[in-house]
C-alpha positions as CSV (number, residue, x, y, z in Angstrom):
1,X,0.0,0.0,0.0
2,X,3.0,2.5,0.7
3,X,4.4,1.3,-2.4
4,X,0.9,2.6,-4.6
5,X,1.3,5.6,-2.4
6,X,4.1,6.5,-3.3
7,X,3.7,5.5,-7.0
8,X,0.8,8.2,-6.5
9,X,2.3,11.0,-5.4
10,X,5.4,10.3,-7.8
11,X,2.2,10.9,-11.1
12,X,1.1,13.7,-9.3
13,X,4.4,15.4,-9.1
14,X,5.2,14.7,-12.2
15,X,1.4,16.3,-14.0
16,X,2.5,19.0,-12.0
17,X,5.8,19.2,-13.4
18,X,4.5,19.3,-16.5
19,X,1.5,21.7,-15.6
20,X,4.3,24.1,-14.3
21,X,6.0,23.9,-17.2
22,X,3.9,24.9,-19.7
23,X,2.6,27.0,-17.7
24,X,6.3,28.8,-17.5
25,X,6.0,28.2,-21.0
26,X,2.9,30.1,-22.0
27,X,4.1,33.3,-19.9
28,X,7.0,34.2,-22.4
29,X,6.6,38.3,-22.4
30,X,3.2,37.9,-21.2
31,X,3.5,41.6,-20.3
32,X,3.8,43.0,-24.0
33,X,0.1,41.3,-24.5
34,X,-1.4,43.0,-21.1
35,X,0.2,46.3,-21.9
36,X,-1.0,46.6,-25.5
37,X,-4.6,45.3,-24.9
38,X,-4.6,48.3,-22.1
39,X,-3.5,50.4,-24.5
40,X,-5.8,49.8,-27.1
41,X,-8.5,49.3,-24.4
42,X,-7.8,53.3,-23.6
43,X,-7.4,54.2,-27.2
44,X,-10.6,53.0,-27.9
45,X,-12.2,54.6,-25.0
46,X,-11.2,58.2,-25.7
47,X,-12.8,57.6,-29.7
48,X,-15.9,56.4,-27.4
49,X,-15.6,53.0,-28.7
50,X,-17.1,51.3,-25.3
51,X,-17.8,47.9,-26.6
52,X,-14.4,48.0,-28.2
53,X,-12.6,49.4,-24.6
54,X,-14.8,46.5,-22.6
55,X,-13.4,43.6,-24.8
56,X,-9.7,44.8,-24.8
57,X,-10.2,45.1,-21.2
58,X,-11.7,41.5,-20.7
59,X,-9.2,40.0,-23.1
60,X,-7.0,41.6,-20.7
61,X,-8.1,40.2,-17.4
62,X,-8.6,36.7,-19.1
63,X,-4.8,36.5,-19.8
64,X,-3.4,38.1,-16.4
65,X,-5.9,35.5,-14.9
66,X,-4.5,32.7,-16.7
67,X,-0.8,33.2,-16.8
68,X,-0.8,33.4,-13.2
69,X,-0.2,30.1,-11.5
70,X,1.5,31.6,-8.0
71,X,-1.0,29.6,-6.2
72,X,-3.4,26.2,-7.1
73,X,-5.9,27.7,-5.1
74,X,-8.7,30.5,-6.2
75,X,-11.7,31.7,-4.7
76,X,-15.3,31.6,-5.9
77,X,-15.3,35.4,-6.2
78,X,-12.5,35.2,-8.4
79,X,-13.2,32.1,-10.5
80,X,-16.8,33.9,-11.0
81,X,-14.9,37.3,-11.9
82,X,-12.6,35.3,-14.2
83,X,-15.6,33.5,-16.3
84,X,-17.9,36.9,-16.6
85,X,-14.7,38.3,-18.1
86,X,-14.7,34.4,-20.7
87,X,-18.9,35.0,-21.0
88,X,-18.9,38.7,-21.8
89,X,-15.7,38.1,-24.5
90,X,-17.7,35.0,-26.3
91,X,-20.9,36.6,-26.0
92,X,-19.5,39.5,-27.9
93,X,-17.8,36.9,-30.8
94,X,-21.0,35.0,-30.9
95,X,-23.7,37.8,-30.8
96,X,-25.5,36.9,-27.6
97,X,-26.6,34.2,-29.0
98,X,-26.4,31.8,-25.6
99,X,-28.1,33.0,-22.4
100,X,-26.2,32.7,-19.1
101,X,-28.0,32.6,-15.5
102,X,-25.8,33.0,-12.4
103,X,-27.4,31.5,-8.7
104,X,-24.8,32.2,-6.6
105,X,-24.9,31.9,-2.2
106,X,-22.9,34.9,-1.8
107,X,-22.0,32.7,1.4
108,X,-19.8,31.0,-0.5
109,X,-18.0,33.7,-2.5
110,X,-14.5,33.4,0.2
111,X,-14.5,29.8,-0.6
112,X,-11.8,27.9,-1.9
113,X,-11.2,25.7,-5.1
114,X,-8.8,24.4,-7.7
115,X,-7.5,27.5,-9.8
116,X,-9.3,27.6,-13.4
117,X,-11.8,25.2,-12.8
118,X,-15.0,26.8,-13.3
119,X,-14.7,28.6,-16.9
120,X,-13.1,25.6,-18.5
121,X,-16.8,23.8,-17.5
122,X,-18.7,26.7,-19.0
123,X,-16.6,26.7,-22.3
124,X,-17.1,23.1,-22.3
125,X,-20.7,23.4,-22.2
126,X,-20.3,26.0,-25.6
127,X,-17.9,23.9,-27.5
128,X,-19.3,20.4,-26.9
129,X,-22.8,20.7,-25.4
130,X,-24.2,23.8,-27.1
131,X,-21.8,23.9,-30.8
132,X,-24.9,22.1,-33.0
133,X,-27.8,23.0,-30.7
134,X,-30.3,24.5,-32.6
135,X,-32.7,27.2,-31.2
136,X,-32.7,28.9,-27.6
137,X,-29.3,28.0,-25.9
138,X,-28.6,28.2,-22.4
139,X,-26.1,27.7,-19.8
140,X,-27.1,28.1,-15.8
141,X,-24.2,28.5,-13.2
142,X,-25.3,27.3,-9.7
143,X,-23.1,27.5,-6.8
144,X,-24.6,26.5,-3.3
145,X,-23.8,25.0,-0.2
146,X,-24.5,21.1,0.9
147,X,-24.4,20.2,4.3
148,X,-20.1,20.7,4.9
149,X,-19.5,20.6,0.7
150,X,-19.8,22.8,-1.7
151,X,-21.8,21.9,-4.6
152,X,-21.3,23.7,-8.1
153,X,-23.0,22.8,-11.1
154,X,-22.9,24.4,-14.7
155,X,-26.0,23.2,-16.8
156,X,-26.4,23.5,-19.9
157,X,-29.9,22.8,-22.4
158,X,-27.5,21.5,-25.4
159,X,-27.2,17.9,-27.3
160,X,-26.4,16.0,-24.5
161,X,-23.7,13.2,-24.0
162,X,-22.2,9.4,-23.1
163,X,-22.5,10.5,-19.2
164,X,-21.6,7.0,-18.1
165,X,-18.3,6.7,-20.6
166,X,-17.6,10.3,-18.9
167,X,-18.1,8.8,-15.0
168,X,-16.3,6.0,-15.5
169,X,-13.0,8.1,-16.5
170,X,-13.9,10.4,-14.3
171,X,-14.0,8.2,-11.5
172,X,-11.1,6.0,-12.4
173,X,-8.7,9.1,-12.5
174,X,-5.9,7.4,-14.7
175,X,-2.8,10.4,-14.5
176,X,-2.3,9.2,-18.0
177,X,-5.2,10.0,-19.3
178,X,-5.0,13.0,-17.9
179,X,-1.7,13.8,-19.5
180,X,-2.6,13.4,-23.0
181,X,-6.0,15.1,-22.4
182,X,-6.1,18.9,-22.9
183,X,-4.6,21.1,-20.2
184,X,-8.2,22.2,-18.8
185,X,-10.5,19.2,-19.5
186,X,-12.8,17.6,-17.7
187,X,-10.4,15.0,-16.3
188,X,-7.8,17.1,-15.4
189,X,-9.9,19.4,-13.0
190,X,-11.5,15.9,-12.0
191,X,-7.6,15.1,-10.8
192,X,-6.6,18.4,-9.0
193,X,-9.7,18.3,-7.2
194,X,-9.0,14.8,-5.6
195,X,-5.1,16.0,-5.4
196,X,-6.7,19.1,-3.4
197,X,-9.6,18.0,-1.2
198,X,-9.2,13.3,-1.6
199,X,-11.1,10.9,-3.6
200,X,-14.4,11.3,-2.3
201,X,-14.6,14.9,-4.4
202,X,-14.2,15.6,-8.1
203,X,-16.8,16.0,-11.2
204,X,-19.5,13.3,-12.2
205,X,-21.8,14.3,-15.1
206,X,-25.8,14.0,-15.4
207,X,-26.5,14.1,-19.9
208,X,-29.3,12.8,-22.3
209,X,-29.4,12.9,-25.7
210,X,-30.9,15.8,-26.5
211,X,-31.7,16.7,-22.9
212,X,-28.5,18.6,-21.8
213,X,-25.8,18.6,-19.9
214,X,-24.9,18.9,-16.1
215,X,-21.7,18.6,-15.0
216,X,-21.1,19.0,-10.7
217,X,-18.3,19.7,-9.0
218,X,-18.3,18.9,-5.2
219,X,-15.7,20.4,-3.0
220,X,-14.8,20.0,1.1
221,X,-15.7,23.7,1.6
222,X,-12.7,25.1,2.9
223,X,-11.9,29.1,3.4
224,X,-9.2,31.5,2.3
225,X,-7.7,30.4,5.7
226,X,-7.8,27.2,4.9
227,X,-9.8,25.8,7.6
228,X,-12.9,23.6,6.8
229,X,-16.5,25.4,6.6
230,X,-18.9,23.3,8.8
231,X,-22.9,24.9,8.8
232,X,-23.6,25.6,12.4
């Protein structure tokens, strides 16, 4: 048992590794990119371009976001901050055509969880759920408390998917797999959520064919000091 223990933690070193490192490798000059989207964020806003200023702005604050991986940890203010700066951008490229809801317990904005983990579920829901969904398209954003957990779910009313294929990966949690998936999937927040919080959290997915999507995250809710929330 020490022996798959240490096996373990020698994987999840080594995503990390490798999560660091391209990481490292994506924030060549990152500065030159901030500092001309500011720019042409102001340019824009003395012509009285405000749509204009607002993207440059988001673009921006997506990047700064992104590039900075100082800490694993985020908190639900943040994360939310982070995806209305991803929703406004794509609703701009794709001409409102996707309505998004927010329920959010403000209890839980100081609450901690895995750094980019939210928007990548939302842009899944776009890219997978919503890209040949004809008509109305939606995508809800839920984030409440259960019991001592924290329960998120993004929803979407798109084509639907294989939900058990997705469990089962999901809940076998092979590093490899995770490796050669992309760099904010679905299995690899699955995996830094049961690095952060143990096995009994993570993602499992609801879908039918033409029915939508849910995918839930569940979380030990923890603060920004680290200690455990417990409802009194």
């Amino acid at each position: 048992q020490m022996d798959e223990l240490k096996e373990k933690e020698y994987q999840v070193r080594q995503l990390l590794d490798r999560a660091e490192y391209n990481a490292l490798q994506a924030q060549i000059n990152p500065h030159f990119l901030y500092n001309t989207l500011d720019t042409m964020s102001s340019i824009a806003d003395i012509r009285g371009c405000a749509e204009v200023s607002r993207l440059c702005q988001s673009l921006s604050n997506i990047f700064r976001y992104t590039l900075n991986m100082k800490n694993q940890f985020s908190t639900v203010a943040k994360e939310l901050m982070h995806l209305k700066n991803y929703v406004y951008v794509m609703s701009v490229r794709m001409q409102d055509s996707i309505h998004y809801e927010f329920n959010i317990d403000h209890s839980t904005q100081q609450n901690l969880l895995p750094r980019l983990s939210l928007q990548p579920l939302v842009e899944n829901a776009i890219n997978h759920g919503l890209k040949n969904k004809r008509g109305d398209k939606r995508i809800q954003i839920n984030v409440e408390v259960v019991g001592d957990d924290l329960h998120i779910c993004v929803a979407d009313n798109g084509i639907g998917m294989d939900a058990g294929v997705m469990n089962e990966r999901l809940k076998q949690n092979n590093i490899s797999d995770v490796e050669q998936g992309d760099s904010i999937g679905l299995l690899n927040i699955n995996a830094r959520i049961k690095m952060l919080f143990g096995d009994a959290y993570g993602l499992y997915v609801q879908s039918e064919s033409g029915e939508g999507t849910r995918i839930h995250m569940l979380l030990q809710r923890r603060d920004v000091d680290g200690e455990q929330k417990k409802e009194i």
